[in-house]
Backbone of each chain as nested JSON, in Angstrom:
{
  "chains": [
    {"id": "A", "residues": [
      {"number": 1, "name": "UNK", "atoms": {"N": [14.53, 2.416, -15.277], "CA": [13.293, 1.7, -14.905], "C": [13.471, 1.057, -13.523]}},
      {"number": 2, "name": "UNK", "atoms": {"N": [12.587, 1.367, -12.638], "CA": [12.52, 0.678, -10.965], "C": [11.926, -0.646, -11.111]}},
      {"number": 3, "name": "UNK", "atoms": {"N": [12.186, -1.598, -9.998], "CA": [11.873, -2.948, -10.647], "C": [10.543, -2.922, -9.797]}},
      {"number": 4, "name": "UNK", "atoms": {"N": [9.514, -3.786, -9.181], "CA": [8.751, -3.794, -7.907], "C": [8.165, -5.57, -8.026]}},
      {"number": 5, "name": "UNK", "atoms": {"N": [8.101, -5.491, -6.956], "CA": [7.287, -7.104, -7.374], "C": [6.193, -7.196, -5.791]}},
      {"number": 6, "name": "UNK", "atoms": {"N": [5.154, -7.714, -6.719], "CA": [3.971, -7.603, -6.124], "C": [3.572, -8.967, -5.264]}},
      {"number": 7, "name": "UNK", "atoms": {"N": [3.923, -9.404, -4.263], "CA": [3.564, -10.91, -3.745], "C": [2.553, -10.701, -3.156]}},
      {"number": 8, "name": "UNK", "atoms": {"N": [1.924, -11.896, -3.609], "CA": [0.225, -12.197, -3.091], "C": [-0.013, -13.71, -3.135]}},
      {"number": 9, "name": "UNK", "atoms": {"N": [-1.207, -14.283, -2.536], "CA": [-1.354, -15.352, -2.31], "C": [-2.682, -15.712, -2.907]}},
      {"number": 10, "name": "UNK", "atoms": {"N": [-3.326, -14.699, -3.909], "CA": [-4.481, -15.384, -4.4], "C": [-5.649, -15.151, -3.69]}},
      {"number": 11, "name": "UNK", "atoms": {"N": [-5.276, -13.916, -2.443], "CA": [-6.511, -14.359, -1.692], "C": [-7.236, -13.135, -2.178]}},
      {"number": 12, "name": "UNK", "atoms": {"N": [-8.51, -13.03, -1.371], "CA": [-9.702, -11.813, -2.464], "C": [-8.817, -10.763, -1.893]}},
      {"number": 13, "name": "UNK", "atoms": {"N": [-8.341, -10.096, -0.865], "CA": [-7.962, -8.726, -0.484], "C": [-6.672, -8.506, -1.478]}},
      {"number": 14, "name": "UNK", "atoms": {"N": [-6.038, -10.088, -1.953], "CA": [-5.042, -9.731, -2.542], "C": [-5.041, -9.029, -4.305]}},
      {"number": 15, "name": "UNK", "atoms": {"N": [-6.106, -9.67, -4.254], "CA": [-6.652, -10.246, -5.63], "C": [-6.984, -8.508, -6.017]}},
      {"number": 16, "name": "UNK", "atoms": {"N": [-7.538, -7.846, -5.281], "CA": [-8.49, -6.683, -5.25], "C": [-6.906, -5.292, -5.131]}},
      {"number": 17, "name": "UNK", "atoms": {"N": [-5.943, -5.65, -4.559], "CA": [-5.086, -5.147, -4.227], "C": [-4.209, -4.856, -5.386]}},
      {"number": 18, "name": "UNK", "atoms": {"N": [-4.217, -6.295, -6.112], "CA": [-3.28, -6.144, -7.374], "C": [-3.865, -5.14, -8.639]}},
      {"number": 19, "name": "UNK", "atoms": {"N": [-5.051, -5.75, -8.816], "CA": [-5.959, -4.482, -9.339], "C": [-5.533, -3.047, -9.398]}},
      {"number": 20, "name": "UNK", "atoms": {"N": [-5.802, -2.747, -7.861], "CA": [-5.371, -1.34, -7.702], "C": [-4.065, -0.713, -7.932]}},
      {"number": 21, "name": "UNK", "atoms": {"N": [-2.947, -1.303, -7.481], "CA": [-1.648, -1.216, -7.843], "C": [-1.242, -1.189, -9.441]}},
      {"number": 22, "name": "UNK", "atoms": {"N": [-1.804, -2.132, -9.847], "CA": [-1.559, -2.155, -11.107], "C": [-2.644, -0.814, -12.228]}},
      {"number": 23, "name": "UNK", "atoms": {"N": [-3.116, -0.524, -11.648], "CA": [-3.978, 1.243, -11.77], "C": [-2.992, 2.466, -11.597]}},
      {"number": 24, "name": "UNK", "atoms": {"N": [-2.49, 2.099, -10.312], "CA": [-1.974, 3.44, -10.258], "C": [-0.464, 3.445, -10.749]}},
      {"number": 25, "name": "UNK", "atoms": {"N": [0.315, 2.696, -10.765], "CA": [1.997, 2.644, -11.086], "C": [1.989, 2.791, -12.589]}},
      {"number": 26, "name": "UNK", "atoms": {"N": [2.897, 3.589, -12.824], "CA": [3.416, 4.341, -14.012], "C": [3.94, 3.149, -14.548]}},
      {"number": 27, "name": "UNK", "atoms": {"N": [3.903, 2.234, -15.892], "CA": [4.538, 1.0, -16.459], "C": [6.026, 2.151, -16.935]}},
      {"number": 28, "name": "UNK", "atoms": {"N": [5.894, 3.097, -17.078], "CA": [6.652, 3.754, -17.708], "C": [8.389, 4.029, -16.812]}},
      {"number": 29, "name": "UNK", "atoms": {"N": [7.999, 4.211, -15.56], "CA": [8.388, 4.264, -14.889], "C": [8.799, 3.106, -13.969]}},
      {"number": 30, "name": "UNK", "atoms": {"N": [7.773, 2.155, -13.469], "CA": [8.047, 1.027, -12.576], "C": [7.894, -0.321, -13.664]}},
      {"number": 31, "name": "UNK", "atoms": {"N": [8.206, -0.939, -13.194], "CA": [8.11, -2.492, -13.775], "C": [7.728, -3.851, -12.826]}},
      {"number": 32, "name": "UNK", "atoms": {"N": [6.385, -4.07, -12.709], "CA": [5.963, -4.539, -11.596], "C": [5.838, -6.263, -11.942]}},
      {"number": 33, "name": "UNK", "atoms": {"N": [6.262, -6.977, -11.461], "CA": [6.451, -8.259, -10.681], "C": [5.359, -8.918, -10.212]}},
      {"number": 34, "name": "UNK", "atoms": {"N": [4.743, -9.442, -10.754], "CA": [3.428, -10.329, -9.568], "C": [4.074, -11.704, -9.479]}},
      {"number": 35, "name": "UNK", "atoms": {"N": [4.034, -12.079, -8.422], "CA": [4.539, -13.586, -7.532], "C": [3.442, -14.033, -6.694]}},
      {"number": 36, "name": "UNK", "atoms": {"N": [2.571, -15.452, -7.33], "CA": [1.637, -16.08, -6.295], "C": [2.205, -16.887, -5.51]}},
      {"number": 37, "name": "UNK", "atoms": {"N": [2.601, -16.344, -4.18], "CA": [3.458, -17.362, -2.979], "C": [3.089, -18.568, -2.958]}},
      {"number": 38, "name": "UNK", "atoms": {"N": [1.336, -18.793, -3.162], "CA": [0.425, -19.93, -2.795], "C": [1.197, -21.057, -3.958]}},
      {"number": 39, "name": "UNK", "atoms": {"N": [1.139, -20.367, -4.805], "CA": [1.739, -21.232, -6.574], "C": [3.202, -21.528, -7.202]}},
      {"number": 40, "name": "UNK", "atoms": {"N": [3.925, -20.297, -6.633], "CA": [5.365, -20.207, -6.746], "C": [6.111, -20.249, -4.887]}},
      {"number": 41, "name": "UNK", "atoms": {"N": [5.746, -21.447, -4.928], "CA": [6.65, -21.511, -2.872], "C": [8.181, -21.733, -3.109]}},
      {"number": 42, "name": "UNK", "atoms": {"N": [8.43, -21.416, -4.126], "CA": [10.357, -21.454, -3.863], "C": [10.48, -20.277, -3.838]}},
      {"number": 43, "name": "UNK", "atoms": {"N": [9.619, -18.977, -3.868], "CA": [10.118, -17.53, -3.308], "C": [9.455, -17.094, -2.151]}},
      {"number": 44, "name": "UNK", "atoms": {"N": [8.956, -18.07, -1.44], "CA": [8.9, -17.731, 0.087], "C": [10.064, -17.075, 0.606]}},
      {"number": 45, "name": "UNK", "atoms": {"N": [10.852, -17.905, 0.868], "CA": [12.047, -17.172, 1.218], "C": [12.512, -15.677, 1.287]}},
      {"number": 46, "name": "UNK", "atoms": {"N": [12.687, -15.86, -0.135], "CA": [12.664, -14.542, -0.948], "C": [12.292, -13.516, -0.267]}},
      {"number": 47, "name": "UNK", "atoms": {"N": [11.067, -13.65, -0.385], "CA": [10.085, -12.275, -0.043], "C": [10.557, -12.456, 1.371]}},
      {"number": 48, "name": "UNK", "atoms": {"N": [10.523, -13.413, 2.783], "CA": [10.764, -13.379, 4.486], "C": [11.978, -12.336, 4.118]}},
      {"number": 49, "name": "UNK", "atoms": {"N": [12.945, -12.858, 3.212], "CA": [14.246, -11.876, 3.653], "C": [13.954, -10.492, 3.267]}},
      {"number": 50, "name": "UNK", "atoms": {"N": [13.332, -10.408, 2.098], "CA": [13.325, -8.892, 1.958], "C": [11.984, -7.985, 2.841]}},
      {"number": 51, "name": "UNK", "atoms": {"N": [11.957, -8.981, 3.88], "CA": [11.197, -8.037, 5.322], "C": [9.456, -8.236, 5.375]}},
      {"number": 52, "name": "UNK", "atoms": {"N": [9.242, -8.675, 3.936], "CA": [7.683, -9.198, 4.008], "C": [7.268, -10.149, 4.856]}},
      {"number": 53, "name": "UNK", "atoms": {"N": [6.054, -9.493, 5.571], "CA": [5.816, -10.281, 6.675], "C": [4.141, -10.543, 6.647]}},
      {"number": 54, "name": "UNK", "atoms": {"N": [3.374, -10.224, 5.188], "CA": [1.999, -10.277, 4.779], "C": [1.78, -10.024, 3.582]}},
      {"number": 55, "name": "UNK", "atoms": {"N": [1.02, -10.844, 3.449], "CA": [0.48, -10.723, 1.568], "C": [-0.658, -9.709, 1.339]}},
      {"number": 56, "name": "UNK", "atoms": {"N": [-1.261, -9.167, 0.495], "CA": [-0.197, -8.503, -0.431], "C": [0.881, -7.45, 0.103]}},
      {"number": 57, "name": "UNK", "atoms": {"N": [1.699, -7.387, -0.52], "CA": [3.214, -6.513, -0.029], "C": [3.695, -6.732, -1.67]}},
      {"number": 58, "name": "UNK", "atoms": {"N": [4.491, -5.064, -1.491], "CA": [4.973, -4.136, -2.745], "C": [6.014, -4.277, -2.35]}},
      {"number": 59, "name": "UNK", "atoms": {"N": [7.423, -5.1, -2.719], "CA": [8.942, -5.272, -2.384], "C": [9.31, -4.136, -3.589]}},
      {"number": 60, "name": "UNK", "atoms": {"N": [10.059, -2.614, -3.045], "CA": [9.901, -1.756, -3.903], "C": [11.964, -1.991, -4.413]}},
      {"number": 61, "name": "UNK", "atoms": {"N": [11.853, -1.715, -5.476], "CA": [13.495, -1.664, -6.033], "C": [14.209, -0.87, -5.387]}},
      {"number": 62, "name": "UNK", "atoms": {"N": [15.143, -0.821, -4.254], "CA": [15.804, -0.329, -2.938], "C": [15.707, -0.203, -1.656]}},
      {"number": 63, "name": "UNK", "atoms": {"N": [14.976, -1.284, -1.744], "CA": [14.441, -2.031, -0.079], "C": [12.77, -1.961, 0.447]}},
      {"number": 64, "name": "UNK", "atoms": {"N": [12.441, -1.328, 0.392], "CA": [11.025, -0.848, 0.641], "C": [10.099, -1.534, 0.73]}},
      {"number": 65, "name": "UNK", "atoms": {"N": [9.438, -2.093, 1.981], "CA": [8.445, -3.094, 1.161], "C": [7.371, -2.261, 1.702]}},
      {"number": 66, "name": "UNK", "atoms": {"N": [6.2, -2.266, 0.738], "CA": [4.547, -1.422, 1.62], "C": [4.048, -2.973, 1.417]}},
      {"number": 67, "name": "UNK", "atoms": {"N": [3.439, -3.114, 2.556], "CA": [2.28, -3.941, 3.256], "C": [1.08, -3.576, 3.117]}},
      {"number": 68, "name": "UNK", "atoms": {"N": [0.105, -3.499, 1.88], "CA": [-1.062, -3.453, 1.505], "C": [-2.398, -4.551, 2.151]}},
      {"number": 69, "name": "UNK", "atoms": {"N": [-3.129, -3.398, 2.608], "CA": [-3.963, -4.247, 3.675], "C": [-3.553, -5.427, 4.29]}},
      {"number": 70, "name": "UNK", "atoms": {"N": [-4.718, -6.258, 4.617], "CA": [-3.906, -7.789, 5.159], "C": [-4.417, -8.588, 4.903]}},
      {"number": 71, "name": "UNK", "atoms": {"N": [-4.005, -9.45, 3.525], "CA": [-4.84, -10.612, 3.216], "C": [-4.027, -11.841, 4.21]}},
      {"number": 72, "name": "UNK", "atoms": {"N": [-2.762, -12.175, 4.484], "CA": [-2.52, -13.131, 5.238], "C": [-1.206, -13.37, 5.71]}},
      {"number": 73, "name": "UNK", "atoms": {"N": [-1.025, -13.496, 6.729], "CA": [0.511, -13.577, 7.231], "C": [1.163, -14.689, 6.483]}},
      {"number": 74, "name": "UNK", "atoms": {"N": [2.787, -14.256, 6.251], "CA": [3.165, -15.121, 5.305], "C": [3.377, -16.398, 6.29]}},
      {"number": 75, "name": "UNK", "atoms": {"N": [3.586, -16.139, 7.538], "CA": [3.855, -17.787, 7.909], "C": [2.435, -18.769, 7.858]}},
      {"number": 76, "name": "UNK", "atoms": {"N": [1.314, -17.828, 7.48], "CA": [-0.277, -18.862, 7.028], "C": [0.347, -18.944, 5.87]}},
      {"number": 77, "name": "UNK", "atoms": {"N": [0.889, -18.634, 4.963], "CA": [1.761, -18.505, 3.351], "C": [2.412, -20.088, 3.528]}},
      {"number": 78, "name": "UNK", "atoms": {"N": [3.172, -19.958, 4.403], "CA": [4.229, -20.957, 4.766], "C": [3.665, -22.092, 5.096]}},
      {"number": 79, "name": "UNK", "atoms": {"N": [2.579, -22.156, 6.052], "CA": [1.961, -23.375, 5.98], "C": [1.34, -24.08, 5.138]}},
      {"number": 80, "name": "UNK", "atoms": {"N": [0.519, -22.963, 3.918], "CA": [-0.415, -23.409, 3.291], "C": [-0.422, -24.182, 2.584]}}
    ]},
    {"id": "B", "residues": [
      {"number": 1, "name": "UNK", "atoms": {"N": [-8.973, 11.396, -15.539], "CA": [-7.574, 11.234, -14.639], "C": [-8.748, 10.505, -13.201]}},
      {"number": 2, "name": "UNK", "atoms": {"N": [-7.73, 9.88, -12.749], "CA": [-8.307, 9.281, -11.659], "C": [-7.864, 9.969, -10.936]}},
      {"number": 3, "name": "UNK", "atoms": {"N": [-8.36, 10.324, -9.434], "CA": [-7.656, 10.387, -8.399], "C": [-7.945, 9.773, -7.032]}},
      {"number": 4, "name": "UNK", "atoms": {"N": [-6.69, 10.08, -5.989], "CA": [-6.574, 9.501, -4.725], "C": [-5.936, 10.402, -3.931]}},
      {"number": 5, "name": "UNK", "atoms": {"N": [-6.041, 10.401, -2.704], "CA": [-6.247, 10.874, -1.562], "C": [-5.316, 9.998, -0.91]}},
      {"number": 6, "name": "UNK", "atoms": {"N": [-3.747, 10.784, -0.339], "CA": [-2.959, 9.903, 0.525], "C": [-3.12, 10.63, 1.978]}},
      {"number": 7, "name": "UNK", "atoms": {"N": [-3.676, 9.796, 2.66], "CA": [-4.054, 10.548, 4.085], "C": [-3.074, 10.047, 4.935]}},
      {"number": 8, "name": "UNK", "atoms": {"N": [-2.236, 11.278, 5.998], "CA": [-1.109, 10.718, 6.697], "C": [-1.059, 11.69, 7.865]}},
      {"number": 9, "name": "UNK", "atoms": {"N": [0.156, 11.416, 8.852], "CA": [-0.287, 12.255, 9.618], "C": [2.111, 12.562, 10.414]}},
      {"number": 10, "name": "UNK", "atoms": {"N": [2.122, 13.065, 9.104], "CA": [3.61, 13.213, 9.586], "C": [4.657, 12.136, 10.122]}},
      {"number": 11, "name": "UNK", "atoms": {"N": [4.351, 11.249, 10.114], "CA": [4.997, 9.631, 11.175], "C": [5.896, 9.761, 10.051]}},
      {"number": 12, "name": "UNK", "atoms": {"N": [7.082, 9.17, 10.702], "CA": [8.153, 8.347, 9.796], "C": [7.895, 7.392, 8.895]}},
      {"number": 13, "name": "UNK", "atoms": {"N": [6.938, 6.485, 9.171], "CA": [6.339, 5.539, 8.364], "C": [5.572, 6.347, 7.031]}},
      {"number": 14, "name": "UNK", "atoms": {"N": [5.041, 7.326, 7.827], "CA": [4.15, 8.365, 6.801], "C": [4.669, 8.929, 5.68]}},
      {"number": 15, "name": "UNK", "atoms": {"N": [6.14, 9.323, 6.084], "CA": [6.764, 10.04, 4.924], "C": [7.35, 8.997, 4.479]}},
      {"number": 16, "name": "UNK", "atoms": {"N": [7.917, 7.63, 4.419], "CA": [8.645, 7.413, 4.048], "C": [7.917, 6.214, 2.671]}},
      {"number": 17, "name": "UNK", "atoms": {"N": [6.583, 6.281, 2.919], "CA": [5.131, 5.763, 2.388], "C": [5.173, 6.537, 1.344]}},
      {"number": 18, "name": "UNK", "atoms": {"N": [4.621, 7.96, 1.928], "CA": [4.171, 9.141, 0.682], "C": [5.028, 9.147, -0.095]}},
      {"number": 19, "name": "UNK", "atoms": {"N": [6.251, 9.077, -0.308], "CA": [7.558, 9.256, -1.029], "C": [7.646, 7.66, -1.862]}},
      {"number": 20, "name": "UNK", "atoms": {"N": [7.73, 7.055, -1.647], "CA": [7.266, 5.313, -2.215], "C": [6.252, 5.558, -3.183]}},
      {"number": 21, "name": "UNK", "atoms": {"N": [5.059, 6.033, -2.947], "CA": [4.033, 6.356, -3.328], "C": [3.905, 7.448, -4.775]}},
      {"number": 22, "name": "UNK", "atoms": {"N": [4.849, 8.287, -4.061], "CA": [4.605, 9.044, -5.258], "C": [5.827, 8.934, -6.308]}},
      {"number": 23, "name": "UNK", "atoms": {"N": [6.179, 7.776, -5.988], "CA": [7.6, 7.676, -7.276], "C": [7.035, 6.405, -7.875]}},
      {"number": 24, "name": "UNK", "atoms": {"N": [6.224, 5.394, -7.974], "CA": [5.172, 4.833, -8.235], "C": [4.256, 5.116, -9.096]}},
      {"number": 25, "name": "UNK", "atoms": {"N": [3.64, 6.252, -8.329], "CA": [2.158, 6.246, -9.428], "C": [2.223, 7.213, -10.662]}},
      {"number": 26, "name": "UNK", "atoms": {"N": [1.578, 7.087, -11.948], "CA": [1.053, 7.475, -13.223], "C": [0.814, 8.726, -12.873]}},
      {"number": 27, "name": "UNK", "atoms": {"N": [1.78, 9.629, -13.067], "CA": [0.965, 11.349, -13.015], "C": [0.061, 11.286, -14.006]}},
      {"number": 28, "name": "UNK", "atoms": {"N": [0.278, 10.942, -15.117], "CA": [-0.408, 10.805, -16.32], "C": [-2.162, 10.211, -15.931]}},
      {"number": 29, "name": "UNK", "atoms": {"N": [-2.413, 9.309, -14.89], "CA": [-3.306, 8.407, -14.662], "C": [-3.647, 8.878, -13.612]}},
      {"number": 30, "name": "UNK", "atoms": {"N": [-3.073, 8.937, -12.514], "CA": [-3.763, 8.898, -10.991], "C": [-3.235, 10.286, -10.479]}},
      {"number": 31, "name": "UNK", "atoms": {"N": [-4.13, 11.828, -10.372], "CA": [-4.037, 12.562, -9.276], "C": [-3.85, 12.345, -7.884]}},
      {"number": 32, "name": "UNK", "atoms": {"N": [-2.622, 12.89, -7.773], "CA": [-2.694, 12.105, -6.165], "C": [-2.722, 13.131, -5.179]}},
      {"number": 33, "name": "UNK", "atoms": {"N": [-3.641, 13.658, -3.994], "CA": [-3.564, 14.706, -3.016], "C": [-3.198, 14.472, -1.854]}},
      {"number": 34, "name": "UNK", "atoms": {"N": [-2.186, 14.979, -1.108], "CA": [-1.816, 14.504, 0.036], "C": [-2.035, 15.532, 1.312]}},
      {"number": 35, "name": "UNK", "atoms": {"N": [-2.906, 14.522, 2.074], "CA": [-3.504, 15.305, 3.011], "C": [-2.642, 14.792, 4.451]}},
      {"number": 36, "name": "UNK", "atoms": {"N": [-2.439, 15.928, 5.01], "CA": [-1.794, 15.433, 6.46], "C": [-3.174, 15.945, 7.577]}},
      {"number": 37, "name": "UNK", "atoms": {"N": [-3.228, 14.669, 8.274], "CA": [-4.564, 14.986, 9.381], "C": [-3.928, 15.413, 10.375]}},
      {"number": 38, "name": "UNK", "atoms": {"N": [-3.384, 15.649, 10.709], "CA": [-2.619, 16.278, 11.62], "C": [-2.734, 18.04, 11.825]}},
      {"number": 39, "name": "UNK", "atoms": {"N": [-2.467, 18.218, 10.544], "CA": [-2.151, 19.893, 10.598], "C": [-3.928, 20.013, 9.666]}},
      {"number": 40, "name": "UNK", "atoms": {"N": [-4.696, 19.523, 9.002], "CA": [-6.144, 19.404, 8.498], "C": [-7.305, 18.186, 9.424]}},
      {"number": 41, "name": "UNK", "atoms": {"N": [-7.172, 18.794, 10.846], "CA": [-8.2, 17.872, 10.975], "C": [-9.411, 18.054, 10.791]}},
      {"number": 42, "name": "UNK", "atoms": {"N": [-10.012, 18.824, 10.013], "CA": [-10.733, 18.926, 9.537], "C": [-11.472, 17.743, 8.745]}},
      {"number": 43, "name": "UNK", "atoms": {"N": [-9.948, 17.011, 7.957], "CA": [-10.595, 16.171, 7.205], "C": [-10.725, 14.617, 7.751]}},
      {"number": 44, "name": "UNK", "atoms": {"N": [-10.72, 14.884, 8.93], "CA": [-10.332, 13.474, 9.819], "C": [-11.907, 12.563, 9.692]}},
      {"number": 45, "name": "UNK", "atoms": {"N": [-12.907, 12.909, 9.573], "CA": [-14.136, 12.353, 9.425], "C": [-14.601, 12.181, 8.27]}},
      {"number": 46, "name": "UNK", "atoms": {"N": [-13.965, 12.872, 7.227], "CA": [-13.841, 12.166, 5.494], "C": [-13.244, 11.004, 5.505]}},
      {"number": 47, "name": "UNK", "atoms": {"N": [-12.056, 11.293, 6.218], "CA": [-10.944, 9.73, 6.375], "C": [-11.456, 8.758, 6.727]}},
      {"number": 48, "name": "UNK", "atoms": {"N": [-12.112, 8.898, 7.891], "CA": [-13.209, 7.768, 8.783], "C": [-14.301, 7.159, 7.76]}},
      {"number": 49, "name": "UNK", "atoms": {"N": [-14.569, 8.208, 7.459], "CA": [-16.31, 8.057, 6.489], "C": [-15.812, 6.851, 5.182]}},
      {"number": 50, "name": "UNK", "atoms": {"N": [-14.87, 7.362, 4.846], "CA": [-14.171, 6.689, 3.037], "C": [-13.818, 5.144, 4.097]}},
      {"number": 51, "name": "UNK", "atoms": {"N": [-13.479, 4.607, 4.857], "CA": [-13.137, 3.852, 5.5], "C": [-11.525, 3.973, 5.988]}},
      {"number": 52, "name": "UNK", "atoms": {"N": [-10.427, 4.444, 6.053], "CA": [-9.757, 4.637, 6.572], "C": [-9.243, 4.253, 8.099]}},
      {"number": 53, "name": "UNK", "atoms": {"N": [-8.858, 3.503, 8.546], "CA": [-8.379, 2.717, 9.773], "C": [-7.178, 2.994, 10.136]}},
      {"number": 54, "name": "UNK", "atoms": {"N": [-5.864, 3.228, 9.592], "CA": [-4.768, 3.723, 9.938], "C": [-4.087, 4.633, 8.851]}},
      {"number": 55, "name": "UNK", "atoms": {"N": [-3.063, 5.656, 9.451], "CA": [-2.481, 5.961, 8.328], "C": [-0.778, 5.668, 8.045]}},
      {"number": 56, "name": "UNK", "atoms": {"N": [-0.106, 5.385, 7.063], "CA": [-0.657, 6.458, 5.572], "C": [-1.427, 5.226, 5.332]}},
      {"number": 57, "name": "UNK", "atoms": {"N": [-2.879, 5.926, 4.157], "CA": [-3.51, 4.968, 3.714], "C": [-3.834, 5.789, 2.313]}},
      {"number": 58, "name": "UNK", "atoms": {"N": [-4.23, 5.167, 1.612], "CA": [-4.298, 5.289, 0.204], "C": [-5.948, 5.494, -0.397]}},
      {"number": 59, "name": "UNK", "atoms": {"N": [-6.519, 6.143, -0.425], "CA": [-8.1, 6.082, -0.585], "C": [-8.298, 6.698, -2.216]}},
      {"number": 60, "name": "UNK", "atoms": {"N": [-8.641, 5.573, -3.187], "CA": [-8.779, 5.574, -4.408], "C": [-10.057, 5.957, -5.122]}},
      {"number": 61, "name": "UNK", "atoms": {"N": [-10.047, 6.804, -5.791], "CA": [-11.26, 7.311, -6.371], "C": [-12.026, 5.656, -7.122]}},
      {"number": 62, "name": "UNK", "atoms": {"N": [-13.44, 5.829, -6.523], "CA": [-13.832, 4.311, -6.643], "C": [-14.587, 3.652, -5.337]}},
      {"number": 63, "name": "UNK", "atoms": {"N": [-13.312, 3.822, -4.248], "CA": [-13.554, 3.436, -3.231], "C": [-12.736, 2.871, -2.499]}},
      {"number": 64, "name": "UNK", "atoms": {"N": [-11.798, 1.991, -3.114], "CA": [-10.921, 1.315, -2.537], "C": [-10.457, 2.325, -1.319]}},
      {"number": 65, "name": "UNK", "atoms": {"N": [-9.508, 1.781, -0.191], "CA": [-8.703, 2.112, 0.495], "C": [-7.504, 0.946, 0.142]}},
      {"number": 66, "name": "UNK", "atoms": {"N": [-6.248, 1.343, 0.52], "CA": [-5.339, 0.897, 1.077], "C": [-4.362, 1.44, 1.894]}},
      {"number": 67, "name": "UNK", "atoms": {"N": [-4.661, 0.349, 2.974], "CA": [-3.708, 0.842, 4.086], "C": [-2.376, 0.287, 3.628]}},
      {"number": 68, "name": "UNK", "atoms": {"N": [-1.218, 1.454, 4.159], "CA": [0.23, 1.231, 3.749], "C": [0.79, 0.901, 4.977]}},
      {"number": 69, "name": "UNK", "atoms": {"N": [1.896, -0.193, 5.22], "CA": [1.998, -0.329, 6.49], "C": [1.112, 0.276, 7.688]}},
      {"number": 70, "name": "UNK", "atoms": {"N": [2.136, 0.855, 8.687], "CA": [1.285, 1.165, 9.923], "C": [1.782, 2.092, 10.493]}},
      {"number": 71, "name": "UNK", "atoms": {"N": [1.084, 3.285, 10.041], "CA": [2.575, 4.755, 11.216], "C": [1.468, 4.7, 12.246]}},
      {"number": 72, "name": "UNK", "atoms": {"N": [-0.238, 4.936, 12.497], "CA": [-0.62, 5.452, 13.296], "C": [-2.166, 4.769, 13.516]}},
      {"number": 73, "name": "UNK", "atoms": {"N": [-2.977, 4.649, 14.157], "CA": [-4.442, 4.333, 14.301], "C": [-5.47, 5.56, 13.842]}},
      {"number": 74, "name": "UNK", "atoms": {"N": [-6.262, 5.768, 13.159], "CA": [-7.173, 7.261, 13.068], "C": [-7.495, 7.486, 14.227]}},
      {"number": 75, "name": "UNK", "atoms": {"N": [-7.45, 6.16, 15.311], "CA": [-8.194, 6.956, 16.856], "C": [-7.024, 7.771, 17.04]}},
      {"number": 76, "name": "UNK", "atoms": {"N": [-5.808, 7.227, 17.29], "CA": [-4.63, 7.929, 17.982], "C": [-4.102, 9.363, 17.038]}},
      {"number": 77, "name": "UNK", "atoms": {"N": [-4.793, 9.626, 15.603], "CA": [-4.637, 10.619, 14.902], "C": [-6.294, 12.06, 15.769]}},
      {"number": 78, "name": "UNK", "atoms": {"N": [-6.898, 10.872, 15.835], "CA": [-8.289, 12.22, 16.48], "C": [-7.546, 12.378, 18.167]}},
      {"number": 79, "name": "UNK", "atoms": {"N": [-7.46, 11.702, 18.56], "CA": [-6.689, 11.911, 20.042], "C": [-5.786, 13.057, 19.733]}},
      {"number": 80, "name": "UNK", "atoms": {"N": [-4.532, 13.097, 18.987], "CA": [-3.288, 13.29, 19.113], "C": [-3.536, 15.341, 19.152]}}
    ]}
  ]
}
């Protein structure tokens, strides 16, 4: 099983994003992660190191992150 | 079965998307067709039309798009 975790901030592009993701990924196969940065801010971090640099973003299990549209740069994350 | 339309145009970013992508999604759930505009430009004004702005992007039966990171602009794909 691949792990993935889905960080988002709650916002509508994100909101609309998770939706879709969570449509198309195989549960069978992936095991997906949702993290609200806005709600959970002790994995800010987290996500900066593993290269996320906008919400929503797919941190895939062996580095990978996809950057799904652009609801908001994480350093607006960081301030918020 | 649902399907989607991964529109790309050969970039490094492109393949390395489509491949993310398709170890991800529900064969079971989501048909997925992968179109390269590059060698089909033909379909470069479907891409435009569905909303499509850069590729690889993800265009979901429904409507959605999602753009996956950033290999290319659709202008710099009709240019190229």
């Amino acid at each position: 099983m691949k792990k993935a975790i889905l960080y988002h901030a709650g916002c509508p592009v994100c909101v609309s994003v998770e939706q879709d993701i969570l449509t198309l990924v195989d549960p069978a196969k992936v095991e997906v992660e949702v993290v609200h940065l806005g709600q959970d801010r002790t994995r800010i971090f987290e996500a900066e190191r593993a290269g996320v640099q906008s919400v929503p973003a797919l941190l895939i299990e062996g580095g990978n992150v996809l950057h799904l549209n652009f609801g908001a740069s994480l350093q607006d994350v960081k301030q918020g």
